[in-house]
C-alpha positions as semicolon CSV with decimal commas, in nm:
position;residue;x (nm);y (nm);z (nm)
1;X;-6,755;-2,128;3,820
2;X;-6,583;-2,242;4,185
3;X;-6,411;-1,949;4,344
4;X;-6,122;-2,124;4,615
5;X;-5,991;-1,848;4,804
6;X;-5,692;-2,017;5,057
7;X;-5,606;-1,736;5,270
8;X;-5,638;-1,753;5,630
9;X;-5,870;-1,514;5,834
10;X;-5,697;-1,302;6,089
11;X;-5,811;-1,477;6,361
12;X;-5,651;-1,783;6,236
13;X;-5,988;-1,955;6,137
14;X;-6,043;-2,037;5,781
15;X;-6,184;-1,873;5,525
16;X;-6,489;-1,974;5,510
17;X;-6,523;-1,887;5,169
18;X;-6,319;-2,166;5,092
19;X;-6,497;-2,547;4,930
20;X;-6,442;-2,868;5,083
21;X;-6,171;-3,010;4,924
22;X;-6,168;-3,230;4,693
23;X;-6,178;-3,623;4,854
24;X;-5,946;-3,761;4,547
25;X;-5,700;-3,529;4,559
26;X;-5,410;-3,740;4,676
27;X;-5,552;-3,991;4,422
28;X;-5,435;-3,774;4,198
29;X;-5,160;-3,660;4,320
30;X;-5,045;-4,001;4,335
31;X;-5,100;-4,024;3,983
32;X;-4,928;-3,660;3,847
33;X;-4,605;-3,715;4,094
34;X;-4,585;-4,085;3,940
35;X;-4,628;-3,940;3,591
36;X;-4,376;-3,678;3,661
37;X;-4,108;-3,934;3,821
38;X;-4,150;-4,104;3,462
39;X;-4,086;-3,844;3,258
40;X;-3,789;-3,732;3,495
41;X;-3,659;-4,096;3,486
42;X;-3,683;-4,081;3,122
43;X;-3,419;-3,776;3,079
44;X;-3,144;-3,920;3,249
45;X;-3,234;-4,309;3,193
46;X;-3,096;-4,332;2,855
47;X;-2,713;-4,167;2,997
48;X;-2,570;-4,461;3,117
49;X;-2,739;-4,699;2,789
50;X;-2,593;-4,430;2,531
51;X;-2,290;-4,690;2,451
52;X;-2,531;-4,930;2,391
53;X;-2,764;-4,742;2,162
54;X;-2,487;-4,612;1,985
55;X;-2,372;-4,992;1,876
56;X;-2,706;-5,097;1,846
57;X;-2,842;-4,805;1,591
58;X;-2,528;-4,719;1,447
59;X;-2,469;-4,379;1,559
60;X;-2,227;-4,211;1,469
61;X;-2,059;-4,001;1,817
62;X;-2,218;-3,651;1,663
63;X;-2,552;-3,827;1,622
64;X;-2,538;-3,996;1,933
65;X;-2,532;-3,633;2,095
66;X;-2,914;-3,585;2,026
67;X;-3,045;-3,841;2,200
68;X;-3,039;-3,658;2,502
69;X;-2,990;-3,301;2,330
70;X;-3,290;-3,340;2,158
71;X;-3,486;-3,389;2,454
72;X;-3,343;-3,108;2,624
73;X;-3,368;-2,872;2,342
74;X;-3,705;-2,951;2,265
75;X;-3,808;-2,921;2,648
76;X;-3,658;-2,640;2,728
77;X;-3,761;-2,442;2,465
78;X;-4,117;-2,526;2,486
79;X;-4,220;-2,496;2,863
80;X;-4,321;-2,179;2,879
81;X;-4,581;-2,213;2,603
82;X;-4,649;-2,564;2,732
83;X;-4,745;-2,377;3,066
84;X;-4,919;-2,082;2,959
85;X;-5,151;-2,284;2,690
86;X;-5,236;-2,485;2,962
87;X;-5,392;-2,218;3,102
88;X;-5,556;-2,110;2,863
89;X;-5,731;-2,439;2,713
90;X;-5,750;-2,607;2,969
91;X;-5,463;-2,808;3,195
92;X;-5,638;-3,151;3,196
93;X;-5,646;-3,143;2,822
94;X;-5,311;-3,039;2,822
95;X;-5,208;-3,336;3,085
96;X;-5,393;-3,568;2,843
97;X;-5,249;-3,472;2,540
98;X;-4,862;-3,464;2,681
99;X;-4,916;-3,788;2,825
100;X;-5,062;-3,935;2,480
101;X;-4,731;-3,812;2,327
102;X;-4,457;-3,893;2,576
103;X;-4,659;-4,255;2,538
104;X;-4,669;-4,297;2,125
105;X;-4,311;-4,147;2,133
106;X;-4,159;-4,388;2,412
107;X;-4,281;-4,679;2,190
108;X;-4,092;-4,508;1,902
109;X;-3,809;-4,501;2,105
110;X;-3,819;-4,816;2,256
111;X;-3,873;-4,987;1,858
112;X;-3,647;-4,767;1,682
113;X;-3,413;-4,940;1,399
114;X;-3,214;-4,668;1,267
115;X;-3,033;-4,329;1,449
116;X;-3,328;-4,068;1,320
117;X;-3,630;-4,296;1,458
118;X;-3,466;-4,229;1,797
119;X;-3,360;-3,885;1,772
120;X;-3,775;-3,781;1,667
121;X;-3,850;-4,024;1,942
122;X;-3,664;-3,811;2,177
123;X;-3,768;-3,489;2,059
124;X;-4,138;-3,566;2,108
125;X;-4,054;-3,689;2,407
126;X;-3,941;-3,364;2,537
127;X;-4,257;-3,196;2,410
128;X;-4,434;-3,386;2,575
129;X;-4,297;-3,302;2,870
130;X;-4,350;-2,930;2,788
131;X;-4,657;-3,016;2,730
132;X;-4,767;-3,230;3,039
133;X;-4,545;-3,113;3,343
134;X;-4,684;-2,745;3,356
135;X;-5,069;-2,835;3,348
136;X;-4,960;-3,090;3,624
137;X;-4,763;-2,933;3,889
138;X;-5,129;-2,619;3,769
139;X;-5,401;-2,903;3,863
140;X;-5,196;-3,010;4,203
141;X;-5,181;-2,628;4,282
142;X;-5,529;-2,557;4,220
143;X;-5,628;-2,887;4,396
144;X;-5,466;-2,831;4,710
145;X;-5,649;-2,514;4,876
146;X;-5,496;-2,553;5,270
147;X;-5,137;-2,431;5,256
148;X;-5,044;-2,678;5,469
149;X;-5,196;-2,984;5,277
150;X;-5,021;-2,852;4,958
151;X;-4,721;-2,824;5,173
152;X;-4,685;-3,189;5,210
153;X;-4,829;-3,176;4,855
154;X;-4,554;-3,032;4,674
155;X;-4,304;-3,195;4,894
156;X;-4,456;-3,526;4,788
157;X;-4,394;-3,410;4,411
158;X;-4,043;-3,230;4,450
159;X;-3,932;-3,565;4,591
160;X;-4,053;-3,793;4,296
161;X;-3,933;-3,572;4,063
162;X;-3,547;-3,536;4,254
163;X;-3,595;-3,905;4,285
164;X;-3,652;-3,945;3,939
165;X;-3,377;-3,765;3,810
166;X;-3,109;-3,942;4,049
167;X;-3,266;-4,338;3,998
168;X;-3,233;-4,277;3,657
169;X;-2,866;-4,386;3,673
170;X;-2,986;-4,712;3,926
171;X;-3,286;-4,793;3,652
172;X;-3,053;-4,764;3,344
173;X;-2,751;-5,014;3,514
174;X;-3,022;-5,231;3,614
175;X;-3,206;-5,296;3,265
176;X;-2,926;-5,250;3,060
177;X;-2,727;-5,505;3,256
178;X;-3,065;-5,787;3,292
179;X;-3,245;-5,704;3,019
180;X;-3,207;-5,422;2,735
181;X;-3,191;-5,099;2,670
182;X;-3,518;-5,083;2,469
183;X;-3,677;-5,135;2,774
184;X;-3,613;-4,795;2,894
185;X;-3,847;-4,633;2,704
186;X;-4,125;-4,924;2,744
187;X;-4,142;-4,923;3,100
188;X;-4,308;-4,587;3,028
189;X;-4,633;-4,710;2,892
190;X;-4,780;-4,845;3,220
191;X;-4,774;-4,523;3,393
192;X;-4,911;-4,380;3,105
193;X;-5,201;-4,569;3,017
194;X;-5,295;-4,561;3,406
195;X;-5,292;-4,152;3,383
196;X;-5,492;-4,119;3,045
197;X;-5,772;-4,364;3,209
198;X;-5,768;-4,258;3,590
199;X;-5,708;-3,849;3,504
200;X;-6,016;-3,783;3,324
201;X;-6,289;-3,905;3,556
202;X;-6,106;-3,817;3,838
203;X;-6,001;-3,426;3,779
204;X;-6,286;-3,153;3,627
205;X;-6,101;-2,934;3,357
206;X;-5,950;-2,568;3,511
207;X;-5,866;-2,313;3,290
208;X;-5,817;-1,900;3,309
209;X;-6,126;-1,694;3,289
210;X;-6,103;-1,499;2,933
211;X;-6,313;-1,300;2,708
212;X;-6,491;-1,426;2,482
213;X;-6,301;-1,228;2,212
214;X;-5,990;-1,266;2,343
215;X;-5,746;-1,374;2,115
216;X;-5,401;-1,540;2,155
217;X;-5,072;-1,366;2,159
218;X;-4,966;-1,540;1,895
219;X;-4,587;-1,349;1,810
220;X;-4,539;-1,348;2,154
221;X;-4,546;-1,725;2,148
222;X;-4,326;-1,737;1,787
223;X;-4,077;-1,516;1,964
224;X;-4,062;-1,671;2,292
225;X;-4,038;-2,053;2,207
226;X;-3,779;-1,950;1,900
227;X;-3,565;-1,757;2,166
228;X;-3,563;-2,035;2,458
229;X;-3,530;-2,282;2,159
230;X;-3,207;-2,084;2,072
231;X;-3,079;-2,023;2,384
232;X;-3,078;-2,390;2,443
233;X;-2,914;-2,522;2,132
234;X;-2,645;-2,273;2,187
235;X;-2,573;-2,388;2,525
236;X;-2,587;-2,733;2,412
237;X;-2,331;-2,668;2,135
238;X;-2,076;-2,464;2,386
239;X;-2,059;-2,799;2,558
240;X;-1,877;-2,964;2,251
241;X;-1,788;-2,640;2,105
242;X;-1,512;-2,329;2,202
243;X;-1,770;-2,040;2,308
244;X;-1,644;-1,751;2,058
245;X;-1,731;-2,004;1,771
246;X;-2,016;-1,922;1,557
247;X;-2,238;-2,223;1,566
248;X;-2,198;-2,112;2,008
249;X;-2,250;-1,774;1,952
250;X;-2,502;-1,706;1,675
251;X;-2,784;-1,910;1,866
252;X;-2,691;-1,727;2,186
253;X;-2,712;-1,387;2,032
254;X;-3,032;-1,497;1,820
255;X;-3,196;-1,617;2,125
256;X;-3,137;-1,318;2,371
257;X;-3,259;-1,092;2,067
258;X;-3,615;-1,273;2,045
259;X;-3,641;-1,292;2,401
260;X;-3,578;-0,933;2,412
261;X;-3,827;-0,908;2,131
262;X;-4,050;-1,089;2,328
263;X;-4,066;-0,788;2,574
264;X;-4,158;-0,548;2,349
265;X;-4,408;-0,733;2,197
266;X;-4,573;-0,819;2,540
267;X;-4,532;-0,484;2,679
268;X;-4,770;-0,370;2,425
269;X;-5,001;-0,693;2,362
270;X;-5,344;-0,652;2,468
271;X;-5,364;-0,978;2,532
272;X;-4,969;-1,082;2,609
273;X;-4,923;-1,480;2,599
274;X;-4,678;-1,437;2,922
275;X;-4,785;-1,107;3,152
276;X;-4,460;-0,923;3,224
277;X;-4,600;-0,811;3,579
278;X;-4,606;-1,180;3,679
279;X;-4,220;-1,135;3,716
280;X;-4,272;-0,836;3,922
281;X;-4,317;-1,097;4,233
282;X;-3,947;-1,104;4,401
283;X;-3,951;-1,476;4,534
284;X;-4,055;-1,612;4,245
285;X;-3,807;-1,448;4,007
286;X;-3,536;-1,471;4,293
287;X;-3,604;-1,884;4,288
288;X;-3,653;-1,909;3,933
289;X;-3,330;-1,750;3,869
290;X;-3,138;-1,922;4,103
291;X;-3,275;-2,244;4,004
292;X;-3,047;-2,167;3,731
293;X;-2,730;-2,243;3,995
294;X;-2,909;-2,532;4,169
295;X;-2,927;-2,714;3,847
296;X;-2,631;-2,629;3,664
297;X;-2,465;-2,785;4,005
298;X;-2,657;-3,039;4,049
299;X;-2,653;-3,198;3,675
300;X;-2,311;-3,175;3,634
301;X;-2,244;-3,315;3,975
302;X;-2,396;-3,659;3,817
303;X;-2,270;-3,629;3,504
304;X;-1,933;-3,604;3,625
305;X;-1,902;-3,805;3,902
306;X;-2,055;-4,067;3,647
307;X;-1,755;-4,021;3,454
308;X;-1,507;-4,039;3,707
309;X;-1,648;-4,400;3,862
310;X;-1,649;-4,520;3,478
311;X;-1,327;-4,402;3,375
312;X;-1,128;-4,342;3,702
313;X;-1,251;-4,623;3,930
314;X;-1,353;-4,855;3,657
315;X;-1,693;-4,886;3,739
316;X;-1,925;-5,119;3,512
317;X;-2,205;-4,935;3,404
318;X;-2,444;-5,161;3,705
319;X;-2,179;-5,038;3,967
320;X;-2,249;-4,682;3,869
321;X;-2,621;-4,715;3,858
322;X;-2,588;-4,885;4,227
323;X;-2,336;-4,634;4,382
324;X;-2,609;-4,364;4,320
325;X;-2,866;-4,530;4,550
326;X;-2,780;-4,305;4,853
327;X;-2,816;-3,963;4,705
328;X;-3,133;-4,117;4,595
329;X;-3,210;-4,177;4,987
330;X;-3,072;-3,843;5,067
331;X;-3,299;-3,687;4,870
332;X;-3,569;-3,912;5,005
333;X;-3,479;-3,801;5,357
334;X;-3,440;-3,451;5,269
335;X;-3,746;-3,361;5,133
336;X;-3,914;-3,491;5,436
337;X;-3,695;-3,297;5,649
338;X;-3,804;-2,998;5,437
339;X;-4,157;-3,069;5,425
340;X;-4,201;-3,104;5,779
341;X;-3,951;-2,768;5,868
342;X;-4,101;-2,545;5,622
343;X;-4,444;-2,440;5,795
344;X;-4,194;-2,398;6,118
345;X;-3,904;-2,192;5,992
346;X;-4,027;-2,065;5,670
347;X;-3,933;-2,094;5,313
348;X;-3,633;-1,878;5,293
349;X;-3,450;-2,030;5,586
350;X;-3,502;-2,431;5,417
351;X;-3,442;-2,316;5,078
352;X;-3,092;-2,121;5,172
353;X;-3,005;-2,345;5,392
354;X;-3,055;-2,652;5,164
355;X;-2,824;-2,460;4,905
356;X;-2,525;-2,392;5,101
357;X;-2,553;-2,722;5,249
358;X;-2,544;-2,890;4,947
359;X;-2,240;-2,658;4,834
360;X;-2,088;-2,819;5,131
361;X;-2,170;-3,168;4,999
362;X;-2,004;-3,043;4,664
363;X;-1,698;-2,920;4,815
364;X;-1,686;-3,279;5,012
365;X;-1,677;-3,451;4,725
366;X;-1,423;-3,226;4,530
367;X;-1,117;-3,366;4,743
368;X;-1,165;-3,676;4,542
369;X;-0,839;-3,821;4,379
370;X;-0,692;-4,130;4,161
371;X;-0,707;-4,380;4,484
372;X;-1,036;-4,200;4,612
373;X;-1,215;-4,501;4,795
374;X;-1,592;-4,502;4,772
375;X;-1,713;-4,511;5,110
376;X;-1,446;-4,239;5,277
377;X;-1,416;-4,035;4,952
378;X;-1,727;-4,012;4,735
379;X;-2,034;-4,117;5,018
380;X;-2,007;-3,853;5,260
381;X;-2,005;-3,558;5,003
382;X;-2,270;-3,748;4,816
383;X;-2,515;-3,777;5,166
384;X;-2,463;-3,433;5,247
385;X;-2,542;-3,316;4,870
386;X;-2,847;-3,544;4,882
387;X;-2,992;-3,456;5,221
388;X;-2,957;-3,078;5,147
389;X;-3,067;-3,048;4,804
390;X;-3,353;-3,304;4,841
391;X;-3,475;-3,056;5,173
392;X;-3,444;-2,785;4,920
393;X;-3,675;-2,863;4,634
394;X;-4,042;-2,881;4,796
395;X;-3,974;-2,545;4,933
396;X;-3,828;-2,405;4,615
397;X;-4,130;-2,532;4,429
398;X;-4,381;-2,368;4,686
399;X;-4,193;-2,036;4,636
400;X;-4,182;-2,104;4,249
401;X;-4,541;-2,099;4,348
402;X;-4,541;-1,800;4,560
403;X;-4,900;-1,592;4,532
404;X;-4,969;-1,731;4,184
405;X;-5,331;-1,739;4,069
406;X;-5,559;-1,998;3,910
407;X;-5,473;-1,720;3,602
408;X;-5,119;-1,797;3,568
409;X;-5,045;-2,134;3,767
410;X;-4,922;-2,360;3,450
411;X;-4,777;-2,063;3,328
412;X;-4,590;-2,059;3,692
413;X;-4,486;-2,407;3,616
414;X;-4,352;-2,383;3,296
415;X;-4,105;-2,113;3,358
416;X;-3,962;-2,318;3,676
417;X;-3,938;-2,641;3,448
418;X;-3,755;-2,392;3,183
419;X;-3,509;-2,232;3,458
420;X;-3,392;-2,589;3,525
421;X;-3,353;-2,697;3,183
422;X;-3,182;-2,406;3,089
423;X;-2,974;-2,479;3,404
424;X;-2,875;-2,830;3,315
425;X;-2,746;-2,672;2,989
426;X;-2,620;-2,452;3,118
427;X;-2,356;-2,698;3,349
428;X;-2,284;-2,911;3,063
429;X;-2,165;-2,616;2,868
430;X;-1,976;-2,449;3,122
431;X;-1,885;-2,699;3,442
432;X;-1,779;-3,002;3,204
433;X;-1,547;-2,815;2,950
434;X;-1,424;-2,638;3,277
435;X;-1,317;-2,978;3,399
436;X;-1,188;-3,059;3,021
437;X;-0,997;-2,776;2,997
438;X;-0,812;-2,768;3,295
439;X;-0,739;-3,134;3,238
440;X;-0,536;-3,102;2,926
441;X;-0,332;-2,790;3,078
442;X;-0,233;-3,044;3,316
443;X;-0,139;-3,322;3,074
444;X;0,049;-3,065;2,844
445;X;0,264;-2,977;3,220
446;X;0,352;-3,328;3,252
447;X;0,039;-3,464;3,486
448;X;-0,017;-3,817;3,438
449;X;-0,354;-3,853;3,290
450;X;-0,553;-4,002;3,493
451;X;-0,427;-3,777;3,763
452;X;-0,486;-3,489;3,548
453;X;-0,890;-3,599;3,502
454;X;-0,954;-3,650;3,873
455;X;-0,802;-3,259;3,920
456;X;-1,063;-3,142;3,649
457;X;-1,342;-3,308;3,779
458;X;-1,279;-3,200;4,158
459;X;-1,180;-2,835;3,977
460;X;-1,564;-2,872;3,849
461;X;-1,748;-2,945;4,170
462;X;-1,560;-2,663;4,346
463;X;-1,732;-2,411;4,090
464;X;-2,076;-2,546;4,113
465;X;-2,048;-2,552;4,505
466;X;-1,978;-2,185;4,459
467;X;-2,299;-2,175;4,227
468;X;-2,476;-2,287;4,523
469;X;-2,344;-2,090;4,793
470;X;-2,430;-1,800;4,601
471;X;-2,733;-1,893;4,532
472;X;-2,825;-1,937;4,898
473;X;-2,693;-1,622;4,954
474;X;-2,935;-1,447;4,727
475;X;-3,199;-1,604;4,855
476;X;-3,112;-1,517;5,249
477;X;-3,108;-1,150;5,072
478;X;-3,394;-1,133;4,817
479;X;-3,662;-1,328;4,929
480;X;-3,962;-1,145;5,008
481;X;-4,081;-1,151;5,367
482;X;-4,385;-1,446;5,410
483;X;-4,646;-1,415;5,643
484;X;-4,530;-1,559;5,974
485;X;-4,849;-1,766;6,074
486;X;-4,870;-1,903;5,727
487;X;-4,514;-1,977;5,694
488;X;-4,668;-2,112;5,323
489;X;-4,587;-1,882;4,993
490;X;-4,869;-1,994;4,789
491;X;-5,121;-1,926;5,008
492;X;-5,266;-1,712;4,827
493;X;-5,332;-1,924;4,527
494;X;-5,671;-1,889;4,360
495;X;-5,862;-2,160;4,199
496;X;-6,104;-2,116;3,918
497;X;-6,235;-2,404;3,746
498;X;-6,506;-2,463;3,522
């Protein structure tokens, strides 16, 4: 066993405790970040095709709901365990066995003939994500020993994986317009089959140190999973669904019970699956938390403004995909802006700052109406959003990061993932009915319609910029002091592998 110790000796020399470091590591990184960007394509990729699908399979509009709910449900719900088995058996093994699945089930996807071949597709595909993303973002961690190296590190992966959540509107316009939509899912199996051959003889396994008769906490993982799982599916119902109805409220109240049943039965596990004192750290349950804001904003900002090109401006579907290709620069330009200010002003500063910027970028765009033009009315808001968030999310992921140890660093991974899921969720269920809702009270006052939907949608981006300004306000508060020389919240990451 390899002990990496990455703290910095008062003097300001290093540790000399501390290996050489690995000489493939940005190999590898190059490899994880491009596997990430797939997977992140992959959840929004299929939004803009959905029409398509739906003619082509024969969905019916209910049905057509789980291809992406599916994903997200199944995701969402399994992080957490996807995290903390990595962990435990080992996070390459984990890597290579999400990867195998997101592969097999991207083929199903990409071949289906009827509605249910595509709806297990996309279930599999989201646990495989659960199952590959936390043992990623572990190994890249665990690889990167100097806090500034995994610095640029995790800027490097926030960036990919921003960037693959926005180009997944570009990449979906694109193919569906040239090509197919089939060939969504088969673009997949490249970066797949170059990750199942490169990863193995170019990362050793890591895993946490155990006893030998250490057993696993199995309720806790029953209780857990079944309670995210619920939580989900109810938020993903109140988004077609009035929230005092039962199939809304039932989940919701089943969920929080488990989860709450989950704390019991890890308060008094010997061996607890997920170790309640790794919440005790404040930045890392202040970002986690708050992630919950970033991404309820931040989803619903491109769901919506997707439907308000399409059915307001009469976009095509390639028009769409195109218009998002500056937040998708944004970010890009962000996220080096935060990579590079981070180690100078600290986390706190960038990640509150990148917040309440982009709640400025949200309020922009929320004076949108009917003869809104695209470069005076949707652009700037869209550049500010972009820059802002995009500086945000390599320092949010280094404080999701904050003082985790070779112990729990999947596990650290796989509640982040889950905060952001559940935020997503939790914008569609809330931020888009919002918008519905306050578009038919207009209508029923004598609004002209289209008039009436622009209101709703600009009524929606006002709340999530509030979700963001709050959320930068917490942080400003909450955040834990960091070490002024290190300027670097994972710094004191330790690596065990084996």
């Amino acid at each position: 066993m390899t002990t990496v110790n990455s703290d910095v000796a008062a003097d300001g020399a290093e540790d000399d405790s501390r290996p050489k470091a690995d000489p493939r590591r940005w190999w590898v990184l190059a490899l994880l970040s491009g596997l990430q960007f797939m997977i992140l394509l992959d959840m929004t990729v299929v939004n803009v095709a959905l029409p398509l699908v739906q003619d082509s399979l024969g969905f019916s509009e209910a049905g057509l709901t789980w291809v992406v709910n599916g994903y997200v449900l199944a995701a969402g719900g399994l992080l957490i365990l996807g995290g903390r088995l990595a962990d435990v058996f080992g996070r390459r093994r984990l890597l290579l066995t999400g990867v195998g699945i997101f592969a097999v089930s991207s083929a199903v996807c990409g071949a289906a003939v009827v509605p249910g071949m595509m709806v297990v597709g996309r279930f599999a595909q989201g646990a495989a994500e659960a199952i590959a993303a936390p043992a990623s973002l572990g190994l890249i961690a665990l690889l990167f020993t100097d806090p500034k190296e995994r610095n640029k590190a995790l800027g490097i992966w926030g960036g990919l994986v921003a960037l693959g959540g926005t180009l997944g509107y570009i990449v979906s316009g694109v193919l569906t317009d040239l090509t197919s939509w089939r060939w969504l899912f088969y673009i997949n199996l490249p970066v797949a089959l170059a990750v199942l051959v490169a990863i193995p003889r170019m990362v050793t396994e890591s895993r946490m140190e155990r006893e030998k008769d250490q057993g696993l906490d199995i309720a806790g993982a029953v209780t857990s999973t079944a309670g995210l799982v619920a939580i989900v599916y109810g938020l993903l119902q109140a988004a077609e669904h009035p929230w005092e109805s039962a199939s809304v409220v039932l989940p919701l109240a089943g969920g929080i019970a488990l989860l709450l049943a989950t704390l019991i039965i890890e308060r008094r596990a010997k061996n607890p699956l997920i170790p309640l004192d790794f919440f005790a750290n404040r930045t890392r349950s202040v970002i986690n938390g708050t992630s919950l804001f970033f991404m309820a904003a931040f989803i619903s900002y491109t769901f919506i403004l997707t439907l308000f090109e399409q059915h307001v401006l009469k976009y095509s579907p390639l028009e769409t995909g195109l218009a998002y290709l500056p937040l998708g620069f944004g970010i890009g330009i962000g996220i080096g802006v935060g990579t590079a200010l981070t180690p100078r002003v600290g986390v706190r500063a960038i990640v509150a700052a990148g917040f309440i910027g982009a709640g400025v970028g949200l309020l922009l765009t929320s004076m949108i109406d009917v003869d809104t033009d695209y470069v005076g009315g949707i652009l700037p808001g869209m550049v500010v959003f972009g820059v802002c968030a995009g500086a945000t999310m390599p320092a949010a992921t280094s404080a999701a990061l904050h003082q985790v140890t070779s112990q729990n660093s999947s596990l650290a991974s796989g509640v982040q993932n889950t905060m952001q899921q559940i935020g997503g969720a939790l914008g569609l269920a809330v931020l888009v009915p919002l918008a519905i809702r306050y578009t038919t009270s207009e209508i029923q006052d004598g609004v002209p319609v289209e008039v009436a939907v622009t209101s709703g949608y600009a009524l929606a981006f006002r709340v999530g910029a509030a979700l963001m300004i709050i959320g930068g306000v917490l942080i400003m508060a909450l955040f834990e002091r960091v070490d002024p020389e290190l300027r670097d919240p994972t710094s004191e990451i330790v690596g065990q592998t084996r």
